[in-house]
C-alpha positions in Angstrom: -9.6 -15.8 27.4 -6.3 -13.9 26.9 -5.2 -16.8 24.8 -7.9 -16.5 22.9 -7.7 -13.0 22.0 -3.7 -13.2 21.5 -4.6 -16.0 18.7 -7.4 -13.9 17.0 -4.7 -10.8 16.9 -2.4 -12.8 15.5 -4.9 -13.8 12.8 -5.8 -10.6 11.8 -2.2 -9.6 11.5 -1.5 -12.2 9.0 -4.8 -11.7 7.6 -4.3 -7.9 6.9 -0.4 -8.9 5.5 -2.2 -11.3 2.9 -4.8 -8.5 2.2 -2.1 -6.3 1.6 0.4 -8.8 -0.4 -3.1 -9.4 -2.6 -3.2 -6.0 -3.2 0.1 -5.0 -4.3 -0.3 -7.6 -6.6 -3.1 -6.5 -7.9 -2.2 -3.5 -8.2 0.5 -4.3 -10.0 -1.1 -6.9 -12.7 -3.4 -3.8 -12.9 -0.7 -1.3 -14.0 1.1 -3.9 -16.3 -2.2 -4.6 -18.3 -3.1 -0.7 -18.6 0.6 -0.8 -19.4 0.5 -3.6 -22.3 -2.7 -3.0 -23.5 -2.8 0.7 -24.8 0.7 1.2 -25.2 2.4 -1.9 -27.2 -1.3 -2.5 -29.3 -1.5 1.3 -29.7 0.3 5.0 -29.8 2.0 5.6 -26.8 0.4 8.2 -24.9 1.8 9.9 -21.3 -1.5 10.1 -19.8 -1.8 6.2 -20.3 1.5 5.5 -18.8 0.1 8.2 -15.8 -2.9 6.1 -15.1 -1.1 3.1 -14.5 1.0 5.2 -12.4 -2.1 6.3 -10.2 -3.4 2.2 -10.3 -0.2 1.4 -9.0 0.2 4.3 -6.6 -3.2 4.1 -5.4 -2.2 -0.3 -4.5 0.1 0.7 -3.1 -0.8 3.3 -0.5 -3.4 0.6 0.1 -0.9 -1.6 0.9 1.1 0.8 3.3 -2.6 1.0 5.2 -2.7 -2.2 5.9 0.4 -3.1 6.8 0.6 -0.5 9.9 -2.8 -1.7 11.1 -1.1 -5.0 10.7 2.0 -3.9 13.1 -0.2 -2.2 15.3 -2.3 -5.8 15.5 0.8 -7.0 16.0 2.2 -4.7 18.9 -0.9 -5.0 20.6 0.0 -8.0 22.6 2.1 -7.5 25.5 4.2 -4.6 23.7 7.8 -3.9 25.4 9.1 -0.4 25.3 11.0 -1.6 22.1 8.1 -3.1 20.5 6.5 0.2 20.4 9.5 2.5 19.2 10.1 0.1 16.5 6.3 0.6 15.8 6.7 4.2 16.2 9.5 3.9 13.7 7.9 1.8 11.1 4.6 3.8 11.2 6.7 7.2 10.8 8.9 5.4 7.5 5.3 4.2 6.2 3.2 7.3 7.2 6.5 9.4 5.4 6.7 7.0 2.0 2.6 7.1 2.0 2.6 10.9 2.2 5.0 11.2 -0.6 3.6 8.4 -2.9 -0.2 10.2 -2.1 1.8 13.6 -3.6 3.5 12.2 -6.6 0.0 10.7 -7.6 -1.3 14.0 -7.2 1.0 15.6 -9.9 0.2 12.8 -12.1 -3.3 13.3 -11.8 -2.8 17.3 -12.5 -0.3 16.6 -15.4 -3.2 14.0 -16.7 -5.8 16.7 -16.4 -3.3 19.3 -18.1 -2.8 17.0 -21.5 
């Protein structure tokens, strides 16, 4: 049975990686195309550049999501001491860069409002 469940964990580690890959890369196909289509056909405008900045921003803190419920998948079977500071470590870097990224794309979001 513990066999069993160890395999399934690992499965829904990768699973939420791919999920996560998928949506950066969406994300970023996203952005481009908000990117190319109002700004080379068109007049540049900042608050078009801002919302592909939010797209992007918002894939990518997605992204971060997914990939500490992946580690903590991950760390869930038979965890050393080690296993779980470097978790500790990666979710703090993560948890830091997500808080930051959630920030900037609220600025962007205000300066959009403002124009």
């Amino acid at each position: 049975m513990q066999d069993i469940l160890k395999t399934v964990v690992v499965y829904a580690a990768s699973l939420a990686e791919l999920a996560a890959a998928v949506v950066i890369v969406s994300g970023v196909l996203q952005a481009l195309w908000i990117y190319i289509a109002r700004n080379l056909c068109g007049k540049c405008r900042l608050h078009v550049m801002a919302r592909g900045r939010l797209k992007l921003g918002h894939s990518l803190s997605l992204a971060l999501e997914l990939l500490i419920g992946a580690d903590i998948l991950k760390s869930s079977i038979a965890p050393t001491w080690e296993d779980l500071g470097q978790l500790a470590t990666i979710v703090a870097i993560r948890t830091v860069l997500n808080y930051f990224l959630l920030y900037e794309m609220k600025k962007v979001r205000e300066e959009e409002d403002v124009d």
